[in-house]
C-alpha positions in Angstrom: -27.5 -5.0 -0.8 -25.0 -8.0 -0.5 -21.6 -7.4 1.0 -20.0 -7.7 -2.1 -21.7 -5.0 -3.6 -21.2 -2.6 -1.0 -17.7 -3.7 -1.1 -17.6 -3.0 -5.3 -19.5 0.5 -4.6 -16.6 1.9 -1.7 -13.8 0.4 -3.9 -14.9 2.9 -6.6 -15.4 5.4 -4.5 -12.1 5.1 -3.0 -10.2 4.8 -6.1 -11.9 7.8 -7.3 -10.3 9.5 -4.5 -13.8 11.0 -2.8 -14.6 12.4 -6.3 -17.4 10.3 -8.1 -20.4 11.4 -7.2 -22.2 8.7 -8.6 -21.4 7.0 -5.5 -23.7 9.3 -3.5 -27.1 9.3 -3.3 -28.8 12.6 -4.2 -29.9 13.2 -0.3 -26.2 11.8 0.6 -25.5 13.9 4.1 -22.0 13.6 5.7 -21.9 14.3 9.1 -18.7 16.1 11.1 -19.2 14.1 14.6 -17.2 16.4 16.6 -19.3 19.6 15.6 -22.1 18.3 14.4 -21.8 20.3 10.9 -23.2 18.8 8.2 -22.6 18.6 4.4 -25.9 17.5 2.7 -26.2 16.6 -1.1 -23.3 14.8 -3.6 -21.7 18.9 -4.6 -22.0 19.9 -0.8 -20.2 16.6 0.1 -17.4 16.9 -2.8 -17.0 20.3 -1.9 -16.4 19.7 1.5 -14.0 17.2 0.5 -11.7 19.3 -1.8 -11.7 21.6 0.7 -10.0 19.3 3.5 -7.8 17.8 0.8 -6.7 20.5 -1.7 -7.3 23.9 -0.1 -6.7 23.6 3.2 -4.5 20.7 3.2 -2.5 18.9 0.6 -3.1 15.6 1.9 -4.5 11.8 1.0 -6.1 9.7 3.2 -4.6 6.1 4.5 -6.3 3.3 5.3 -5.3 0.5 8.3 -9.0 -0.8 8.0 -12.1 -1.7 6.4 -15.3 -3.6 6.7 -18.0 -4.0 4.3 -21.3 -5.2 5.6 -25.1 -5.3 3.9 -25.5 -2.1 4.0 -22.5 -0.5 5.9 -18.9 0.2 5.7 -16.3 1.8 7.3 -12.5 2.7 6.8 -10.0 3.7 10.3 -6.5 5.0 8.8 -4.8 8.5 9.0 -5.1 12.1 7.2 -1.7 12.6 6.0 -1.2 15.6 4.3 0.9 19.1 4.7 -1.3 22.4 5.9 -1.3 24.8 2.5 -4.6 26.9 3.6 -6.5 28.2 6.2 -8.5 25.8 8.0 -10.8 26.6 11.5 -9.5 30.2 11.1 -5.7 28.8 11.5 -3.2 30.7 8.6 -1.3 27.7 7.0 1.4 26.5 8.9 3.3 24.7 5.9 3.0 21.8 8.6 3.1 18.4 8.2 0.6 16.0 9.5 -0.8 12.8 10.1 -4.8 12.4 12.3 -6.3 9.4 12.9 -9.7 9.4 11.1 -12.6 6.9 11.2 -15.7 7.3 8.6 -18.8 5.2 8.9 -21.0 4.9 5.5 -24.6 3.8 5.7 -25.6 2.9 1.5 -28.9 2.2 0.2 -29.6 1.3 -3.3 -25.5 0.7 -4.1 -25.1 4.2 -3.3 -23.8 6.4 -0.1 -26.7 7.5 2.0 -25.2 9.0 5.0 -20.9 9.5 6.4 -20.3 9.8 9.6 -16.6 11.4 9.9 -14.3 10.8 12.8 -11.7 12.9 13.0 -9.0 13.6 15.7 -9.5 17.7 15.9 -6.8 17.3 19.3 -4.4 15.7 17.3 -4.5 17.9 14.5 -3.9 20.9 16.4 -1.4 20.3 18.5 0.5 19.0 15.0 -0.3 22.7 13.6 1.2 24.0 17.3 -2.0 24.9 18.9 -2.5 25.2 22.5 -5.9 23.6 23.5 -7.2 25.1 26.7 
């Protein structure tokens, strides 16, 4: 793949808003990198994805960065959203917040093969009010 077409392929997959699946390859797996939970296959993926932004969270994602390689990309920017659903066994809060989040793609054949998310758990509870011990 050139960089340019991995740049056209995460364009539409970001201006679909996580939602096309013909983005993702049929074996896409997304990994969680802090608990090692993963989400294999384009419905697993996109339900996964709802879930952080529609049930548990009304929120978007931001972006500060991206870089498009051969065969890679990656975005850094912040979940922003308000807590509307129970999330890690947590009762919604009604919360606003805003976690720094970092996902790495790996594409083959102009499609997502593999994410690897980032995601600031620390920062997101103490937002909700959570005391880490």
């Amino acid at each position: 793949m050139s960089i340019e077409s991995t740049r056209e392929t995460m364009m539409r997959y970001f201006n679909s808003e996580h939602s096309d699946v013909s983005m993702m390859a049929k074996d896409v797996t997304f990994t969680i990198m802090a608990t090692g939970q993963e989400h294999q296959g384009p419905e697993a993926v996109l339900g996964m994805l709802n879930y952080f932004y529609h049930i548990a969270f009304d929120a978007t994602a931001t972006t500060r960065v991206s870089l498009f390689g051969e065969n890679n990309a990656m975005v850094e920017g912040d979940f922003v959203g308000r807590h509307i659903g129970e999330f890690a066994g947590i009762p919604a809060t009604g919360k606003d917040v805003r976690v720094p989040l970092c996902v790495v793609y790996d594409l083959e054949n102009n499609q997502i093969k593999h994410g690897r998310v980032y995601f600031e758990m620390p920062a997101l509870l103490q937002q909700l009010g959570i005391q880490m011990s």
